[in-house]
C-alpha positions in Angstrom: 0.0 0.0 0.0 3.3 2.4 0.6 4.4 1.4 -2.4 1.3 2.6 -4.3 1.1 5.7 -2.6 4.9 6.4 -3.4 4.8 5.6 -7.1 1.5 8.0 -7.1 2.9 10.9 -5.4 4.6 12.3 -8.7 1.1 12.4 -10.6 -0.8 14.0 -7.9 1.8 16.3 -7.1 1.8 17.6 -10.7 -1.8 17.6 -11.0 -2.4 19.6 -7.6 -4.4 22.5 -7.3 -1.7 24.6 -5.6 1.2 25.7 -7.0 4.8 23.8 -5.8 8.6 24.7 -6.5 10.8 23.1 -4.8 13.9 25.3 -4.4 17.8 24.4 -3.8 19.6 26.1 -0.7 20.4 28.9 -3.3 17.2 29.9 -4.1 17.1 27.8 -7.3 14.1 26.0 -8.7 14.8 22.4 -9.4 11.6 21.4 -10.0 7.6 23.2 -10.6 4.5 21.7 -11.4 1.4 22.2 -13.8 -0.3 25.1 -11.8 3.3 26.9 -10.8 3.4 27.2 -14.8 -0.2 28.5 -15.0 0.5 31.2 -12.3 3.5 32.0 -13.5 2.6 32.6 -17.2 5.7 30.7 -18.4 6.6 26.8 -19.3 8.7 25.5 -17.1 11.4 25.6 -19.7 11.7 29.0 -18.7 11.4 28.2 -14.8 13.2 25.3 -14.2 17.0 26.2 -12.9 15.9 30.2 -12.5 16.5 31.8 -9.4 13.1 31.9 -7.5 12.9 35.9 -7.3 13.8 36.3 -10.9 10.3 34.0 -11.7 8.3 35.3 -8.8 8.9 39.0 -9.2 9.9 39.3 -13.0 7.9 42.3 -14.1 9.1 44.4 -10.6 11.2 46.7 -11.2 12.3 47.3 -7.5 15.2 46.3 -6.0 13.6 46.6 -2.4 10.8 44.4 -3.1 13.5 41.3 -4.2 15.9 42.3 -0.9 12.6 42.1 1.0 11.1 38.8 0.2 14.9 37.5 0.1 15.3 38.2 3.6 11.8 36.6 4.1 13.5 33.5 2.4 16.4 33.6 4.4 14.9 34.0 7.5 12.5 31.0 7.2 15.9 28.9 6.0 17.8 30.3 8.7 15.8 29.6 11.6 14.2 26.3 10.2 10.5 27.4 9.7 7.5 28.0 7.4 7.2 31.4 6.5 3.9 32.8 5.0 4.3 36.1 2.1 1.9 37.2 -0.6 3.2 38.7 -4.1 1.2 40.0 -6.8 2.4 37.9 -10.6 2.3 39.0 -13.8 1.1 36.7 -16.6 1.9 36.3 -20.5 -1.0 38.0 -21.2 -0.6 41.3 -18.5 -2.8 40.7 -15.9 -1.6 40.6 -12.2 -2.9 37.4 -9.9 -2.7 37.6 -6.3 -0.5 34.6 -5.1 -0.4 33.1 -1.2 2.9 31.1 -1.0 3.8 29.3 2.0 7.8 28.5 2.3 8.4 25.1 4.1 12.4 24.6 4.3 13.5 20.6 3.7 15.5 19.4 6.2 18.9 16.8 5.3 18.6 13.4 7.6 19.8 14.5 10.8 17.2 17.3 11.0 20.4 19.8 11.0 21.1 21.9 8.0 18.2 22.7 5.2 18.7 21.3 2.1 16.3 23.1 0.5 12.5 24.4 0.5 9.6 23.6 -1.1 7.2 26.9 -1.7 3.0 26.1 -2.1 1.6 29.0 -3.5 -2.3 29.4 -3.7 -4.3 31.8 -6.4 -5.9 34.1 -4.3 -7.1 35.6 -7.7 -8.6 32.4 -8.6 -10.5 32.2 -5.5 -11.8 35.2 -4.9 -13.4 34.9 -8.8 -14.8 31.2 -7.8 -16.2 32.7 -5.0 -18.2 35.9 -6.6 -19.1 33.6 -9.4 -20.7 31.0 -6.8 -22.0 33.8 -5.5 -23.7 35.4 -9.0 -25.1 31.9 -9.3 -26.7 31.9 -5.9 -27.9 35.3 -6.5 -29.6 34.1 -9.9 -30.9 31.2 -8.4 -32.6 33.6 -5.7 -34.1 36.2 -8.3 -35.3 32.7 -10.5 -37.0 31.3 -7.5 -38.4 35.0 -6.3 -40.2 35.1 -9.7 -41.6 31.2 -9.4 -44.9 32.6 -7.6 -46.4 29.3 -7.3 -43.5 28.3 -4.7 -42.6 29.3 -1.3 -39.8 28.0 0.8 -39.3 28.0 4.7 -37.2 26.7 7.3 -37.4 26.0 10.6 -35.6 25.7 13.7 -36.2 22.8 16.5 -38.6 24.8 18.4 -40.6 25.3 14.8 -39.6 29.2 14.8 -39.1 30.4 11.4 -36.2 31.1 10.5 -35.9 31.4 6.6 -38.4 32.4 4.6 -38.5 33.4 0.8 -38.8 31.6 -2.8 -42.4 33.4 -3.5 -43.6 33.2 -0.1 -44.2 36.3 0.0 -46.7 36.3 -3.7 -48.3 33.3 -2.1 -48.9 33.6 1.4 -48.8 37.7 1.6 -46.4 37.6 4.4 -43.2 39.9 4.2 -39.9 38.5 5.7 -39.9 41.0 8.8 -43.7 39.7 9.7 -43.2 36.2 9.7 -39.5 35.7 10.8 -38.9 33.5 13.6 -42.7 33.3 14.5 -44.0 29.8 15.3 -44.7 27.8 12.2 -47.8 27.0 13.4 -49.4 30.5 11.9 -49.0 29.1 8.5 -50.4 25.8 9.4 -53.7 26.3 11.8 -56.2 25.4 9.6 -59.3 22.6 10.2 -57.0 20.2 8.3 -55.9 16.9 9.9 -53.2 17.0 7.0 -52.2 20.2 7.8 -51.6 19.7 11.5 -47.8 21.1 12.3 -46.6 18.1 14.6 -47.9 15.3 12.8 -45.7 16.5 9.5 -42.8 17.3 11.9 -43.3 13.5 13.3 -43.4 12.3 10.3 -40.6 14.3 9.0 -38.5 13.2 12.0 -39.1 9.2 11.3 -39.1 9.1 7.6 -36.2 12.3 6.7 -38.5 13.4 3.9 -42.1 13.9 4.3 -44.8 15.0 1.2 -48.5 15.7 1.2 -51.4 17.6 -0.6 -52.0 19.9 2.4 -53.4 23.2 3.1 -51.6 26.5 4.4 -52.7 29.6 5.4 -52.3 33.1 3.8 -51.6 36.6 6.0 -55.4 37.6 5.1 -56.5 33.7 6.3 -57.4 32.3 2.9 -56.4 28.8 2.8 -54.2 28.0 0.3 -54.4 23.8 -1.1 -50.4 23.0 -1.7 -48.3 20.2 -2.2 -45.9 20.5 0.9 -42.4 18.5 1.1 -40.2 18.4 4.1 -36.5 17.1 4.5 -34.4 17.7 7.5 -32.1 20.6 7.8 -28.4 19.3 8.7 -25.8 21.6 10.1 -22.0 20.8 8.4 -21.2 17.9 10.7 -24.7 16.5 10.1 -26.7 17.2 13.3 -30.6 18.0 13.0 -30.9 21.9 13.3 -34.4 21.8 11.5 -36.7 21.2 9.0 -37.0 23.1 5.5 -40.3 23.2 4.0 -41.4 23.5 -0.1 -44.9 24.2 -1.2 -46.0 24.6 -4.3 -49.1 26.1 -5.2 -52.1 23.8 -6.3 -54.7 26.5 -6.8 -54.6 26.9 -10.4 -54.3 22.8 -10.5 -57.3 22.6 -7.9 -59.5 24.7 -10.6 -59.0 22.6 -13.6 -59.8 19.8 -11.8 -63.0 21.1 -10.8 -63.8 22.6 -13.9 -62.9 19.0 -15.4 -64.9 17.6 -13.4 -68.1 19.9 -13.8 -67.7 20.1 -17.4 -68.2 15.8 -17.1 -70.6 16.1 -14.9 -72.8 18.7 -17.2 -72.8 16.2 -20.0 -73.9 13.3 -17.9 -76.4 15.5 -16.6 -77.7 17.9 -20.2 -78.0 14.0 -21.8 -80.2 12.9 -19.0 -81.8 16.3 -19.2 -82.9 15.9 -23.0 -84.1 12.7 -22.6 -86.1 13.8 -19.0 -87.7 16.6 -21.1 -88.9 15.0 -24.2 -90.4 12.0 -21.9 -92.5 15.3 -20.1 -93.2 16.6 -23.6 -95.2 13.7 -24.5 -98.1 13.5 -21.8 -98.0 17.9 -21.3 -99.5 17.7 -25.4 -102.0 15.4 -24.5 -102.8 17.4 -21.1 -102.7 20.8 -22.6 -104.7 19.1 -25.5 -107.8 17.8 -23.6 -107.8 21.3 -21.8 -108.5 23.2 -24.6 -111.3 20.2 -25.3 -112.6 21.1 -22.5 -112.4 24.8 -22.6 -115.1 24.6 -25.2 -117.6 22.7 -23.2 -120.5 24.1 -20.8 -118.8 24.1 -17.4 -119.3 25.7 -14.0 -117.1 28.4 -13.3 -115.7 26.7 -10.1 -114.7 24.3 -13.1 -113.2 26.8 -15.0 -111.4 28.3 -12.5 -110.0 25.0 -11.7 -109.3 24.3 -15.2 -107.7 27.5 -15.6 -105.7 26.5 -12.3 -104.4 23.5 -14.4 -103.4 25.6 -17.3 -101.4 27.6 -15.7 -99.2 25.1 -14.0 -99.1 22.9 -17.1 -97.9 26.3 -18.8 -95.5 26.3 -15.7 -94.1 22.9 -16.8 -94.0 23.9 -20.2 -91.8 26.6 -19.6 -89.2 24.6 -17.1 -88.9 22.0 -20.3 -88.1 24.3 -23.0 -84.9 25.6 -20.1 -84.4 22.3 -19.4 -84.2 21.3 -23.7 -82.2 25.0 -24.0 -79.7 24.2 -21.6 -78.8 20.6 -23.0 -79.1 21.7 -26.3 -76.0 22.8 -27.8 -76.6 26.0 -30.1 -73.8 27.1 -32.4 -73.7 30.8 -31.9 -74.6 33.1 -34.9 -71.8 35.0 -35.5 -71.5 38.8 -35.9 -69.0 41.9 -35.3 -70.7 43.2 -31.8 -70.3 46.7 -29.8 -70.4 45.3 -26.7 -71.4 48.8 -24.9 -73.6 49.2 -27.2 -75.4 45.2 -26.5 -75.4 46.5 -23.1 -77.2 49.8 -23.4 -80.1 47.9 -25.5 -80.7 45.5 -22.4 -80.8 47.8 -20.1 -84.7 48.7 -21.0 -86.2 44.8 -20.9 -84.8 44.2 -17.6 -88.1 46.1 -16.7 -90.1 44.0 -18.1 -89.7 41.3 -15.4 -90.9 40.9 -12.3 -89.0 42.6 -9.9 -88.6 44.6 -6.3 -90.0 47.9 -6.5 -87.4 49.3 -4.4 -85.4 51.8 -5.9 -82.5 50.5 -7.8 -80.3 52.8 -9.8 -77.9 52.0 -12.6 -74.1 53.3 -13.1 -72.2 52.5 -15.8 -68.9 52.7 -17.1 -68.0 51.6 -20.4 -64.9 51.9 -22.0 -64.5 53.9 -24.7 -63.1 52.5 -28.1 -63.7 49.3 -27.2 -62.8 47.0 -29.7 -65.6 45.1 -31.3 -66.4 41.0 -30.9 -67.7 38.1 -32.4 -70.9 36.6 -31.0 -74.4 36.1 -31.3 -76.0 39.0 -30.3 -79.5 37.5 -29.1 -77.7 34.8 -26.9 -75.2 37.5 -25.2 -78.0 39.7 -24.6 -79.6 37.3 -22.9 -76.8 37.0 -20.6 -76.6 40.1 -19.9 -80.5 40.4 -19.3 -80.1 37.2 -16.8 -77.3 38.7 -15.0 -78.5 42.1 -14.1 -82.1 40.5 -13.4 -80.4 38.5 -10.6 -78.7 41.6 -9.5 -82.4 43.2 -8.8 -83.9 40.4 -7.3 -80.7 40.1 -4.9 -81.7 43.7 -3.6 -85.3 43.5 -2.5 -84.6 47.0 -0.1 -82.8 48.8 -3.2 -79.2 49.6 -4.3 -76.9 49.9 -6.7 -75.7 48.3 -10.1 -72.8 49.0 -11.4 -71.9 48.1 -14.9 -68.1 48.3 -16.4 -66.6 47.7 -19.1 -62.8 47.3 -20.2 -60.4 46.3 -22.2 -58.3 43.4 -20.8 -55.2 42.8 -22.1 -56.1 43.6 -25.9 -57.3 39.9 -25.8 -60.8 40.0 -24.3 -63.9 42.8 -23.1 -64.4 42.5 -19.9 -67.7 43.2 -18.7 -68.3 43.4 -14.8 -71.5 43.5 -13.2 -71.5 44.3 -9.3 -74.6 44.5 -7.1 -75.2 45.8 -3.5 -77.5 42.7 -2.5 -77.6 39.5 -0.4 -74.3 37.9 -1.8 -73.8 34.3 -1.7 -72.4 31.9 0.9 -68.8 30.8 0.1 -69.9 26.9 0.2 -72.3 28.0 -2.6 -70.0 29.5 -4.7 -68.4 26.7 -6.5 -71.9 25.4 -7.3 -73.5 28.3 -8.8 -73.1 27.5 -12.4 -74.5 23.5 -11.8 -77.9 23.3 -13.6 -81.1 22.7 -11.0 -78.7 24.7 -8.1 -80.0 27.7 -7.0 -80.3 30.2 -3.9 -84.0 31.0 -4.7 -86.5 29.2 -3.4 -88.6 29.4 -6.2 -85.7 29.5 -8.6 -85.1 26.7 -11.3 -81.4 26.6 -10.6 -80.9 26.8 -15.2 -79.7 30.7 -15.7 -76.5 31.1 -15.0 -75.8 27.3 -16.1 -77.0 28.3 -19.9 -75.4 31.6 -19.7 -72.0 29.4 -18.8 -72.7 27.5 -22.0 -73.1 30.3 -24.1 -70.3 32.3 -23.1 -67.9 28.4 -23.1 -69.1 28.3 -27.0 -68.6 32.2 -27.3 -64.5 31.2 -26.5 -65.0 33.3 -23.3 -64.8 32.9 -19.4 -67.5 34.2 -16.9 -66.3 34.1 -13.1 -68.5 35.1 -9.9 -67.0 36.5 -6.5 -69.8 37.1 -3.7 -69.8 38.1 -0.2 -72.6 38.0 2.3 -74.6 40.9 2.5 -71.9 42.6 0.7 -72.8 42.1 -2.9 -71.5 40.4 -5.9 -69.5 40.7 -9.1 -70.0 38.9 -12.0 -66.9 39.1 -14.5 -67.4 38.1 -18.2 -64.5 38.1 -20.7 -65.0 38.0 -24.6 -62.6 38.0 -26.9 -61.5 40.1 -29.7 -62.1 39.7 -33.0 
């Protein structure tokens, strides 16, 4: 195994990363290796047999700067001892290098007289550029993970203080470094959620090392945020447990498809048992609404009549609730022309009046953009979105209020049209129901409106969105794109 080592020694002494010239008790260099030619600028050709001065300090032009690291030579040979100096070299090409030698003097057998030294010289230069390029990289890694919104990244300590916190956390979760530092962990985690419990994941994180799960964490204003949370332990340099460090990565965005995935299956299933539902009522309301007028004609009572006209009126009833239920499974290709959507709006505005509604006092402000770039869409079916928005609006303020209607320009990609009310608001547990055909707050409400008015804005190419509040009002948001 000696052996080895010795017959190795020449290769990794000329493939070390410090520079070594190993000097003869006149200052002569006998020998130099790969990186003593690199810092010196010269093949060792040209160093070999040299006086060490003449290669170390060959572009100073000062006598007192040779005497004096002469004397630092002779004083580390003459009292038997390592001697530490720093020199700035030259290379081929001009540019100076900072250079740390170290000068070890080489003893003969009897530890007596120095034979000679060996000088290690390090590149300070070198260094000091690995070290600001490691640290450009971890700056660039920290701006590209400040910009990755849909992560955050915290660390904790033993006693689950926070004690790192940054990678988006802030875009996410709302909280700035200086509110959140060293607070408990447990203000990101208190939520209803068994998965979300803090000392289960730390228990788990403690048996296992590494710990995942689709979890939910809490935002500075309290909205709960679903994430995907990992946690690995947090090792000091001799690998003791000092924490935990946590990654989450948004699932908000992901948690949306999915449910719109999962509606949009469910509203086929559910407009193909529709259809069918409302042709099998279709049948047997001809053949009422048939022998009714029969019977119209006869000579009745009136208590007859009026019992017959009872009977017409919730057969027309039943009529009506088919031809929604046949208009919301039916899929109508729109009737396509260039639209001015303020101006679809303003023409509206005067047949909302023709329904049934509160007669408090409910006045209209709009705000329309002006210039707006036209769409394409059927005018009749839009219209009648509209109509079925703002009469919702009404009916949600039975004491009076206010509408306001905006319009603007999103992006140059869509109009956005946005329709806010004063009135009841929805719950939040009803909100992600609201578009689901027979679901509705009304208690005399058929629960179709704002599921055909989803369908005609899907097959219009454009995206309607509600945000409610109890008792605070509600926004409807409708986006239609450009031509």
């Amino acid at each position: 195994m000696v052996t080895d080592i010795k017959e190795k020694l020449p290769d990794l002494i000329e493939n070390a990363a410090v520079a070594v010239l190993y000097l003869d008790h006149n200052g002569s260099i006998l020998f130099c290796n790969k990186k003593a030619e690199s810092v010196a600028g010269v093949n060792r050709v040209e160093i070999i047999g040299k006086n060490w001065l003449a290669v170390l300090f060959k572009g100073a032009s000062s006598i007192m700067i040779k005497e004096m690291f002469k004397a630092v030579m002779e004083d580390s040979m003459g009292y038997k001892r390592a001697k530490d100096f720093q020199c700035h070299m030259s290379s081929a090409e001009g540019s100076s290098r900072l250079i740390s030698w170290s000068i070890n003097p080489i003893f003969n057998k009897n530890n007596q007289t120095t034979e000679g030294c060996i000088l290690f010289g390090h590149d300070i230069t070198e260094i000091e550029e690995r070290e600001a390029s490691l640290k450009n990289i971890d700056d660039s890694l920290k701006n590209i993970f400040s910009i990755i919104k849909e992560y955050t990244l915290y660390v904790i300590n033993l006693d689950a203080k926070i004690t790192y916190f940054g990678m988006g956390g802030e875009a996410m979760l709302g909280w700035s470094k200086s509110d959140i530092i060293f607070k408990h962990a447990s203000i990101l985690h208190d939520t209803n959620d068994a998965a979300s419990n803090l000392d289960f994941i730390l228990q788990q994180a403690r048996l296992f090392g590494k710990y995942e799960t689709e979890t939910k964490l809490v935002a500075k204003n309290k909205e709960v945020i679903p994430v995907v949370l990992t946690v690995n332990h947090f090792l000091d340099p001799t690998g003791k447990l000092t924490g935990y460090v946590f990654i989450a990565k948004d699932m908000t965005e992901k948690k949306k498809l999915e449910n719109q995935i999962f509606q949009a299956e469910k509203l086929v299933a559910l407009g193909q048992l529709s259809a069918g539902m409302a042709h099998e009522i279709n049948n047997p309301l001809f053949v009422i609404s048939g022998r009714l007028e029969m019977l119209k004609n006869e000579k009745l009572s009136q208590k007859v009549k009026d019992n017959l006209a009872l009977i017409e009126g919730q057969t027309d009833r039943i009529r009506k609730l088919v031809d929604r239920i046949l208009q919301f499974s039916r899929k109508s290709t729109p009737v396509l022309e260039e639209i001015n959507v303020n101006q679809a709006i303003d023409n509206v505005l005067p047949l909302v009046h023709y329904n049934k509604l509160p007669q408090a006092k409910i006045e209209i402000k709009k705000s329309f953009e002006e210039n707006m770039p036209q769409i394409k869409g059927d005018l009749h079916q839009l219209q009648e979105v509209f109509l079925n928005i703002l009469i919702n609006a009404y009916q949600s303020m039975p004491t009076g209020g206010t509408i306001n209607i905006v319009t603007s320009n999103f992006k140059n990609l869509y109009a956005q049209i946005q329709i806010t009310d004063m009135g009841m608001g929805i719950p939040e547990d009803s909100l992600k129901d609201i578009f689901m055909p027979f679901f509705s707050t009304k208690s005399d409400g058929t629960g179709l409106g704002l599921s055909i008015c989803q369908n005609i804005i899907k097959n219009h190419n454009g995206i309607i969105e509600l945000e409610s509040q109890i008792n605070k009002g509600s926004t409807f948001t409708i986006k239609l794109p450009f031509i």
